[in-house]
N, C-alpha and C positions, 0 to 999 in steps of 0.2 A: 489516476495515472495508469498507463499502457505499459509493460515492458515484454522483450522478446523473452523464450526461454525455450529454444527450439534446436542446439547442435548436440551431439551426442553426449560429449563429456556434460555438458550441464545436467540433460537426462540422466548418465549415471549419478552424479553427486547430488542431484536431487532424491535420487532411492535413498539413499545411504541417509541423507538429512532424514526422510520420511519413514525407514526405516528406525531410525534410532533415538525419533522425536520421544518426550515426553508428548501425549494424548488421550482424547476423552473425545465423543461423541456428545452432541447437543440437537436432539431431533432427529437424528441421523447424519446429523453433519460432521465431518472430521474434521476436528479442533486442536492443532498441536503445536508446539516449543521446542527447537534447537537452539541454544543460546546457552548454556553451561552454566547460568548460573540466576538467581530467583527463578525458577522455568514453575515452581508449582503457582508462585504470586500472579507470573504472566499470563500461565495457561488460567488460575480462574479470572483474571480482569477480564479479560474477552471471551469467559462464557458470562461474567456479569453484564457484559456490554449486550451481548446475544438476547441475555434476559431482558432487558429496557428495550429495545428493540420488539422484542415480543409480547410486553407488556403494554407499550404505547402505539406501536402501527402494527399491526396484526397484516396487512396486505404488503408492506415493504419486507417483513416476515417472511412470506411466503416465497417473496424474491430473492431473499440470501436463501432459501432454500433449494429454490429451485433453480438459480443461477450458479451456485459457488457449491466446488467436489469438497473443497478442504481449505481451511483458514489457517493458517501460518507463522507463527511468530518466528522473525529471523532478521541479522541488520539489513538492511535497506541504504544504498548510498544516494542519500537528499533526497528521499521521499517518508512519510508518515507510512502512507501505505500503497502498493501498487494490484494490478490486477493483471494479471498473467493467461492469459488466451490460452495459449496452446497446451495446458494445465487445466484449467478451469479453475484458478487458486489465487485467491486473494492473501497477500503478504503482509503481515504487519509489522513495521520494527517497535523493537523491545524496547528499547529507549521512551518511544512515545506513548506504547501502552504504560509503562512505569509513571509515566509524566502528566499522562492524561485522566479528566474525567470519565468514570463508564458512560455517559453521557458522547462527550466526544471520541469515543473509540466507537462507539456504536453509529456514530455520524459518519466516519471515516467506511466503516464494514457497508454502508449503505452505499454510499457515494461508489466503491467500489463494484459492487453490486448492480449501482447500474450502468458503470462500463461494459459487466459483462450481458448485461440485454441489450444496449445496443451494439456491441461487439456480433452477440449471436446474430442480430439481424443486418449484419454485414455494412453495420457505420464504421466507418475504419478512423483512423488516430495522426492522418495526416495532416503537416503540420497548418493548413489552410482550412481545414474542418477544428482546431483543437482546442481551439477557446469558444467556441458554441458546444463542442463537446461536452468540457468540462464543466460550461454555465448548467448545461442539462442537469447533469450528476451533483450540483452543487444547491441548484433549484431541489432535485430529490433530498437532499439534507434537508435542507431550509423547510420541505413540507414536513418532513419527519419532526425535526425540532419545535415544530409548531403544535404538534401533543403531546409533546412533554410538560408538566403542570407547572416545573420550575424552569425551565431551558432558556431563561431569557440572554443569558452570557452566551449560551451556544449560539442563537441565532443570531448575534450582533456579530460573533467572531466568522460567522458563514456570510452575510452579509459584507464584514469586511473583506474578504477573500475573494465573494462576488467582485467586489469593483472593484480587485488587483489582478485580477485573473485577464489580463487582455491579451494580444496576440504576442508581444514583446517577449511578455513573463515566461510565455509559452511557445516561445519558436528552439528550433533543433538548438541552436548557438546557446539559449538561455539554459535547457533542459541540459548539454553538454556541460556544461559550466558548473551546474550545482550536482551531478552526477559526478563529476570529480570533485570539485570541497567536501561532497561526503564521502568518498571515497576516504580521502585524507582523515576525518571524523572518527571514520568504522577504523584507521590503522591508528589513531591515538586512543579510541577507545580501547581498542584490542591490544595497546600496550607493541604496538607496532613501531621499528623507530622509524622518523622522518624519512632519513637517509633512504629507507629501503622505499620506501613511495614515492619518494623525489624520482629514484631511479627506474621504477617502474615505468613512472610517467613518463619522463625523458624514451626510453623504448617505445611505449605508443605513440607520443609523438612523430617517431623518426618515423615507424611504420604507416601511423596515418601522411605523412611527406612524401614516402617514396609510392603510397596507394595513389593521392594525388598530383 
């Protein structure tokens, strides 16, 4: 998954997160945790994931290295993980590293991975290109999970995903839709109440009304 991360204010609160992450380098990769709390657990599941990755495809390897500046743990509203262009930074939320196999976080860090190769060579994320997109990036799991000695869950659940992944699932309308239920997610996770999210939304709405 694609998301923007390009007006100033995001730029500054993105230092201050990166600034004040918990972090560790893996190959020269920057590896870090804003989330307050397991951040040592989170930070090493995704260098254990880094490690399977490096262990079983030595060439997809070389593509988190050579595509991704810094890997990320942070909540994410209704994505496992996204890939950030104008950053070079792959995000993962905490929730699904906590939840997940190193196996499948390492599937996710891939899939991502090659958003950002095709990103570089200027395939962009529109929504009539973005389920052949995503089949791409989801095919590079599926070859990944195919050397791992035990991954057979993995690759039934990539497979499953394959043929849910159609244009539907994946148009603006759908991707809006689950960017706000997780929005709601990250404000009950955060111990946020309703009220104040309700209210939120109600203002975006009105603004996205009077934009159109």
């Amino acid at each position: 998954m694609i998301t923007n991360h390009s007006t100033a204010a995001r730029r500054f609160f993105d230092w201050t997160v990166i600034r004040w992450s918990r972090n560790t380098r893996v190959d020269g990769l920057w590896v870090g945790v804003f989330v307050g709390r397991q951040e040592k657990e989170i930070l090493g599941r995704l260098v254990e994931a880094l490690v399977q990755i490096k262990t079983y495809d030595p060439y997809r390897y070389r593509r988190v290295l050579r595509e991704i500046e810094r890997i990320l743990a942070y909540l994410l509203p209704g994505h496992s993980a996204v890939w950030l262009p104008a950053l070079k930074r792959c995000v993962v939320d905490p929730r699904f590293i906590l939840s997940a196999s190193p196996q499948l976080i390492a599937s996710a860090i891939v899939h991502e991975a090659t958003h950002a190769a095709l990103n570089r060579r200027h395939i962009g994320y529109a929504e009539p290109l973005r389920e052949r997109v995503e089949k791409v990036c989801m095919h590079q799991e599926l070859a990944f999970a195919l050397k791992i000695p035990d991954g057979d869950q993995l690759r039934e659940s990539i497979r499953i995903r394959l043929a849910s992944a159609t244009s539907d699932w994946l148009s603006d309308a759908a991707l809006r839709e689950r960017r706000i239920n997780g929005e709601f997610e990250m404000a009950r996770h955060a111990n946020i109440p309703g009220w104040v999210m309700g209210a939120i939304q109600s203002i975006r709405e009105r603004t996205l009304s009077r934009q159109r």
